[in-house]
N, C-alpha and C positions, 0 to 999 in steps of 0.2 A: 327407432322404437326405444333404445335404450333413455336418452337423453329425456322421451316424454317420460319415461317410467321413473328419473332422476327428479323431474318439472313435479310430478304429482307429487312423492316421499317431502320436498321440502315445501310445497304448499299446503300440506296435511300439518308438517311438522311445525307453521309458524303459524297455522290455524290453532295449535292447542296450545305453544307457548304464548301467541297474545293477549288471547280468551276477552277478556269483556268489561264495564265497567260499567257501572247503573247506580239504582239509588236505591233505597228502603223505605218506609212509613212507619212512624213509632207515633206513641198517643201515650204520654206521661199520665201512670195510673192515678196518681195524687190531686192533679188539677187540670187533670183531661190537656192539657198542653201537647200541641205536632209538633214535630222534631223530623227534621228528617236525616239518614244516615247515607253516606256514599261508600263505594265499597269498589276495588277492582279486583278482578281475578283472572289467574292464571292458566287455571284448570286442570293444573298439577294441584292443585291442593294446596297452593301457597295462594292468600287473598290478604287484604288488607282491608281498613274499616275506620272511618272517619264519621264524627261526629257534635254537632255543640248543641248543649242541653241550655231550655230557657234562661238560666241565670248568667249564661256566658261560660261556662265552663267546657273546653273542646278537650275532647276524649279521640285517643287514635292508638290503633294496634295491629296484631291480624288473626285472621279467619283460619281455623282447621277444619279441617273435615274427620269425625273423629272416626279412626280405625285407616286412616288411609296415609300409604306412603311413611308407616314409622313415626307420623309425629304421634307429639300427644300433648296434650293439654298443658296449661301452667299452675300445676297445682300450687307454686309456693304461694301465690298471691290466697288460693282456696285458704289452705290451712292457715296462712296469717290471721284471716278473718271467716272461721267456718263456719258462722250461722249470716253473715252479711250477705252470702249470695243461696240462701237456703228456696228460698222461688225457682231461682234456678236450676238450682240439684234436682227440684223433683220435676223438671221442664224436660220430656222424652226427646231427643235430637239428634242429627247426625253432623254436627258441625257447631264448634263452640269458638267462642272468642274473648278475649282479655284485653282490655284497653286501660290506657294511661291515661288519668286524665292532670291538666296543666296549674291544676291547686288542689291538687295530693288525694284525691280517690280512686277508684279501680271500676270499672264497669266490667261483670260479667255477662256474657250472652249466651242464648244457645239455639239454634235454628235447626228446625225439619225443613229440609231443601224437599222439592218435588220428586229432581233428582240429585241421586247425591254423585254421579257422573259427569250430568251439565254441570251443575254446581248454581251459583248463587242466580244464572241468567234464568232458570228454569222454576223460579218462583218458589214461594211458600211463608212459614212465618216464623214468630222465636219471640223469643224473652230475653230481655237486659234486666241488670239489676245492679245498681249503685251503693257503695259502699255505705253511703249515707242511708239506705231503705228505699229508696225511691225504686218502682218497676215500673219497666218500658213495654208494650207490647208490640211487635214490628208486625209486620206485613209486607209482601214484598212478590 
């Protein structure tokens, strides 16, 4: 009995550190253009987030969940540029994200998960917003 009771604790345990890995739908508000975004998560609260926008530009960073587990957001990039991500700001969410992009802009995101427990498998939507002005809307 002991040893089943050992079998369940670490197949619980590698069910929530593998967690998941799927994809997003974004629709570039400017000229209607799809994008799509990939994304894995842990389900600890640590996710990741990949992406390339029509003109060739790949944007990658990761995923919070905001209020959970101590993180918190990356403000320095907010405050460098406080009105470039202002769609954002006012986007209600429980999960936000900052991405690097690989010729010098910053994507902000911010997504209502369905659950903010599942995490990103469990659906829902958000907003990006490119340093340049450009807004993304996801789905997911």
């Amino acid at each position: 009995m002991r040893n089943w009771c050992a079998f369940i604790l670490v197949a619980v345990f590698l069910t929530v550190q593998l967690g998941c890995a799927g994809s997003m739908k974004g629709v570039v508000r400017r000229d209607a253009k799809r994008i799509e975004l990939t994304y894995t998560d842990s389900r600890l609260g640590k996710s990741s987030l990949q992406t390339v926008l029509p003109g060739g530009e790949r944007f990658e960073g990761k995923i919070i969940r905001i209020g959970w587990m101590g993180d918190q957001s990356d403000t320095a990039v907010s405050a460098s540029q406080p009105s470039a991500f202002e769609d954002v700001q006012l986007f209600d969410g429980n999960a936000e994200a900052t991405l690097s992009g690989n010729r010098g802009n910053f994507m902000k995101c911010r997504f209502n998960l369905a659950d903010s427990i599942i995490g990103l498998s469990s659906g829902g939507f958000g907003l990006c917003q490119v340093t340049d002005g450009r807004v993304i809307d996801i789905f997911f």
